[in-house]
C-alpha positions as CSV (number, residue, x, y, z in Angstrom):
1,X,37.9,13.5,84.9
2,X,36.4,12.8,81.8
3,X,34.9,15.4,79.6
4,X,31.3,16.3,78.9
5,X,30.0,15.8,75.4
6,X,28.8,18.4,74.4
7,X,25.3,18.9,73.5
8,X,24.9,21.0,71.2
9,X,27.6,18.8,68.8
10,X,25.9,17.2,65.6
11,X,25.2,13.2,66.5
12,X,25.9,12.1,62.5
13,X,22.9,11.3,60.6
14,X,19.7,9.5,61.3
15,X,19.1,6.1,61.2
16,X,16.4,6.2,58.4
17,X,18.6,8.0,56.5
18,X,20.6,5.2,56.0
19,X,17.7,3.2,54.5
20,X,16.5,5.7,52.9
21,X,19.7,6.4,50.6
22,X,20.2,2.4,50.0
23,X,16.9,2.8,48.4
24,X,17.3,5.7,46.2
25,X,20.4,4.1,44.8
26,X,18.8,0.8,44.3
27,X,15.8,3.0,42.4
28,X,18.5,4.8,40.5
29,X,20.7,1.5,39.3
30,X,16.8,0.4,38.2
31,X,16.0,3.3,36.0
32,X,19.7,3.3,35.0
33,X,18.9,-0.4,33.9
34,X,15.7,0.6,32.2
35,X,17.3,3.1,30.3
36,X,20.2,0.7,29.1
37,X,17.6,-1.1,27.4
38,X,15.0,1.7,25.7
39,X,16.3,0.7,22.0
40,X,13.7,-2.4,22.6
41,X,15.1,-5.0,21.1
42,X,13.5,-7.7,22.0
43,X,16.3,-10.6,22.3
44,X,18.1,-8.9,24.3
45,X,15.6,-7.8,26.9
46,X,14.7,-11.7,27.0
47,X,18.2,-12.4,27.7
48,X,18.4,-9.7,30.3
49,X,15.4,-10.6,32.1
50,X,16.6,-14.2,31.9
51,X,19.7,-13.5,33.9
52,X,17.7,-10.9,36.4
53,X,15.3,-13.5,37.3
54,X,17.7,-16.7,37.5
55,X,19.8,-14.4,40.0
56,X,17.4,-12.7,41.9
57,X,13.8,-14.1,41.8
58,X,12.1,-11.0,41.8
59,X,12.9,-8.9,38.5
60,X,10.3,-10.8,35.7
61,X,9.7,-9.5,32.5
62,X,5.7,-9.9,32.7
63,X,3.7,-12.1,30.9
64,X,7.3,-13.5,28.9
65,X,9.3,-16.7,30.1
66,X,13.0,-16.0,29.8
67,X,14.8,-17.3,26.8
68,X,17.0,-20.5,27.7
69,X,20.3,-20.7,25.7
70,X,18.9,-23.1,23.0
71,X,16.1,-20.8,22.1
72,X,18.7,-18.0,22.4
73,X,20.8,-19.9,19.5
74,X,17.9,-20.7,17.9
75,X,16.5,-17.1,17.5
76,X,20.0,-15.9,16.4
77,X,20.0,-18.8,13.9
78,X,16.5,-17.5,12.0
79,X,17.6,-13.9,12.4
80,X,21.0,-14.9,10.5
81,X,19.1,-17.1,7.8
82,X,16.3,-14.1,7.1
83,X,19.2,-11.3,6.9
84,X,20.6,-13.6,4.2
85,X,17.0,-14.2,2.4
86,X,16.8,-10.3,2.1
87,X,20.6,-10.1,0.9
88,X,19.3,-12.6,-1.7
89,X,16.3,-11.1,-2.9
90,X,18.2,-7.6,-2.9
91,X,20.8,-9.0,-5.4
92,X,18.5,-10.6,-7.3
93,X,16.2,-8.0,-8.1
94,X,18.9,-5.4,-8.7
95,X,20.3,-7.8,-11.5
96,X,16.6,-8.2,-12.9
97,X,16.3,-4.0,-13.0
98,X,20.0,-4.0,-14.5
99,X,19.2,-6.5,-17.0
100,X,16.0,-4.9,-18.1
101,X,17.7,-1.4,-18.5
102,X,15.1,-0.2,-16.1
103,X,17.5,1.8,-13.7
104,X,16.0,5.0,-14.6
105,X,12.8,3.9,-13.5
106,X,13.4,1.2,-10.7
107,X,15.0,2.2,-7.4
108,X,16.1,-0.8,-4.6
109,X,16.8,0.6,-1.5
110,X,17.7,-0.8,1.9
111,X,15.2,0.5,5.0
112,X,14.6,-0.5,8.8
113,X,11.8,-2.4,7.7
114,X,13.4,-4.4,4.5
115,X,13.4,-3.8,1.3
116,X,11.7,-0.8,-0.6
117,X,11.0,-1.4,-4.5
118,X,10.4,1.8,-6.0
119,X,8.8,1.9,-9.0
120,X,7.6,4.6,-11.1
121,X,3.8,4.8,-12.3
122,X,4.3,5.3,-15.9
123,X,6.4,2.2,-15.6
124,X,3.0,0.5,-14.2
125,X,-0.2,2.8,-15.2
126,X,-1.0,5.4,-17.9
127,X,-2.0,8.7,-16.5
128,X,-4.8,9.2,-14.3
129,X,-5.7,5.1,-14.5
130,X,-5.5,2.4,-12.3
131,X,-5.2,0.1,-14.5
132,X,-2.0,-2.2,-14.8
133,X,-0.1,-1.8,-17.8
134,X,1.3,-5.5,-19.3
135,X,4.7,-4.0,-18.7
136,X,4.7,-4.5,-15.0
137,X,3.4,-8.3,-15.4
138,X,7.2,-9.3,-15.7
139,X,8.3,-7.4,-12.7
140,X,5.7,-8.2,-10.4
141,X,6.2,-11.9,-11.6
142,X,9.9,-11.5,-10.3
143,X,8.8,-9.7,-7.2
144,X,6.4,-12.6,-6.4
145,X,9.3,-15.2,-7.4
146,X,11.1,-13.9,-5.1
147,X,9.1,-13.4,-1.9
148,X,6.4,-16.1,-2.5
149,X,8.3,-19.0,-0.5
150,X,9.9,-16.6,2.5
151,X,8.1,-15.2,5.8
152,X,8.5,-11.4,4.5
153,X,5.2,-9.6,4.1
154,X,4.2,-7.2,1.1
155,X,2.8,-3.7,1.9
156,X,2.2,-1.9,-1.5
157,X,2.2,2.0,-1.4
158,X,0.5,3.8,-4.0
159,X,2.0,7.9,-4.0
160,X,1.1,10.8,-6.3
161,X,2.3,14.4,-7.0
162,X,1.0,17.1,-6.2
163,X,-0.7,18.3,-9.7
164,X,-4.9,18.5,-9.3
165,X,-6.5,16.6,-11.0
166,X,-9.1,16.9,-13.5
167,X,-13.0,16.8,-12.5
168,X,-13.8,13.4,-14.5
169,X,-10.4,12.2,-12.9
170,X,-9.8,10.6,-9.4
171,X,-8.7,12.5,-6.6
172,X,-5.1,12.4,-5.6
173,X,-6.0,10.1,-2.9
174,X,-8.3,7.6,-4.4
175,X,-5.9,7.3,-7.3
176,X,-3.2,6.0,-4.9
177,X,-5.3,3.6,-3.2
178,X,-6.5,2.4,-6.3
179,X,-3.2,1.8,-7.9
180,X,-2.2,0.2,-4.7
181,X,-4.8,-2.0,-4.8
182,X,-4.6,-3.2,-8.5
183,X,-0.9,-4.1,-7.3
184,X,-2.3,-6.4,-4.5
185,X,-5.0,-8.1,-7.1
186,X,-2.3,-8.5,-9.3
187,X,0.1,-10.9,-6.5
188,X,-3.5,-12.5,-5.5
189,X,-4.2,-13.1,-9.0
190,X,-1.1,-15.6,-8.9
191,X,-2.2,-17.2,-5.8
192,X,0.5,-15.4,-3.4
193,X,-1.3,-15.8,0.2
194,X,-3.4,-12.3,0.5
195,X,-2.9,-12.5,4.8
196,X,0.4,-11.3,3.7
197,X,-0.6,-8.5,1.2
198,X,-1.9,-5.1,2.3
199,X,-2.2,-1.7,0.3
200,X,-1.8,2.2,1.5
201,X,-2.4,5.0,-0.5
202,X,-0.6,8.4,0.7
203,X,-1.4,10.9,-2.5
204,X,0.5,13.4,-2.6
205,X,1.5,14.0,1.2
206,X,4.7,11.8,1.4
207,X,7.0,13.0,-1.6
208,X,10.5,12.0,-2.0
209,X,12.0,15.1,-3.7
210,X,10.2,18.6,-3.7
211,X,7.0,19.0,-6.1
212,X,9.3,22.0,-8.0
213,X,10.4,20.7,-11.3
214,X,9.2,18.1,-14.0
215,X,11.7,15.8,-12.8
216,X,11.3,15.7,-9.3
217,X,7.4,15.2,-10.0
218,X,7.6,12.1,-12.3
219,X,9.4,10.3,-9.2
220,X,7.4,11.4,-6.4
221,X,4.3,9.7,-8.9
222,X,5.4,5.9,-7.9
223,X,4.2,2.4,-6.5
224,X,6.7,1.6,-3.3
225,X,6.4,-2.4,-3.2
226,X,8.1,-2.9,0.2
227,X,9.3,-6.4,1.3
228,X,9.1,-6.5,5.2
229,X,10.6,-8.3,7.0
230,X,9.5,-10.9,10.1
231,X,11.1,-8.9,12.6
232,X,9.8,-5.2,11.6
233,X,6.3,-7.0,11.8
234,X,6.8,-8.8,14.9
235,X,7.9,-5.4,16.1
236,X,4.6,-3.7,15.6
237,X,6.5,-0.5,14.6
238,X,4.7,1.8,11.5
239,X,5.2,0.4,8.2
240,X,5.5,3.7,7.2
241,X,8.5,5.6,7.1
């Protein structure tokens, strides 16, 4: 005789459970997928959402078309040719400052957005003025040489110390602006294309060393003429940095 289940015995789990944890992993492998890809960069979320829609159908990146492998090549191509521009213009201008003895007063330094010039204002200005001295003519001439025939765009900074200034003077903040600007009429002046120029003037709130000695003021008073490049401006990230 066979024997009675018994009913109070556990019948396993219910059907909708089933469902119910197929979707929660498919959820998790999507945020897993999102997360794989929060640096942004935007040639390989093309090529991702390339792949994810040939296969599936249903994952899209909105409003883009995925990338096919010629426009894949191509991209890589022009990222490979501007990386060498700003190699270029990086040697070229570090053998201008060498050559002009102006390593004291000239820093080149490599950032996420291109090429930072650093130049310090008694290099460009006499104290308190906005007015160019003919001393930087020959190294804005070089800068503009340089960057005149590529796609990089020119953001000039104008920065200050932190020493107040006298009544009849400028304020911190108009004296960086202005000396940003006179940087910007200057590269207009020689017919560089102004929809690439624009000017920012940060006083004396974004120092490089600490406002405590001499020294460390005279290099925190400077002109940053950064060289950006396509990408960083394509990016829509803050020039500022």
């Amino acid at each position: 005789m066979a024997k009675k289940k018994c009913p109070e015995c556990p019948k396993g789990a219910p059907k909708w459970m089933t469902t119910f944890s197929d979707m929660t992993t498919l959820l998790l492998t999507f945020f897993v997928l999102l997360l794989s890809m929060a640096n942004f960069d935007r040639t390989k979320i093309e090529q991702v959402f390339g792949v994810l829609s040939g296969s599936s159908g249903i994952l899209t990146a909105p409003g883009t078309t995925p990338m096919s492998e010629q426009n894949i090549v191509a991209r890589q191509a022009l990222e490979k040719s501007v990386e060498k521009t700003q190699e270029k213009i990086e040697k070229s201008m570090k053998e201008f400052v060498q050559a002009q003895n102006l390593e004291k007063m000239i820093s080149i330094i490599k950032t996420d957005k291109g090429i930072s010039i650093r130049v310090m204002d008694s290099v460009f200005f006499s104290p308190g003025s906005s007015d160019l001295l003919p001393a930087a003519y020959p190294i804005l001439d070089k800068i503009i040489n340089m960057t005149e025939d590529t796609p990089y765009n020119i953001n000039i900074e104008g920065h200050t110390d932190d020493t107040p200034v006298g009544r009849n003077s400028p304020l911190n903040w108009d004296l960086s602006v202005n000396r940003a600007v006179s940087v910007v009429k200057y590269f207009i002046s020689k017919d560089f294309n102004p929809a690439r120029l624009s000017a920012s003037g940060f006083g004396e709130y974004h120092p490089i060393l600490p406002n405590i000695t001499p020294e460390n003021r005279a290099k925190n008073r400077r002109i940053e003429i950064n060289v950006i490049s396509p990408e960083f401006a394509e990016s829509g990230r803050n020039v500022f940095k």
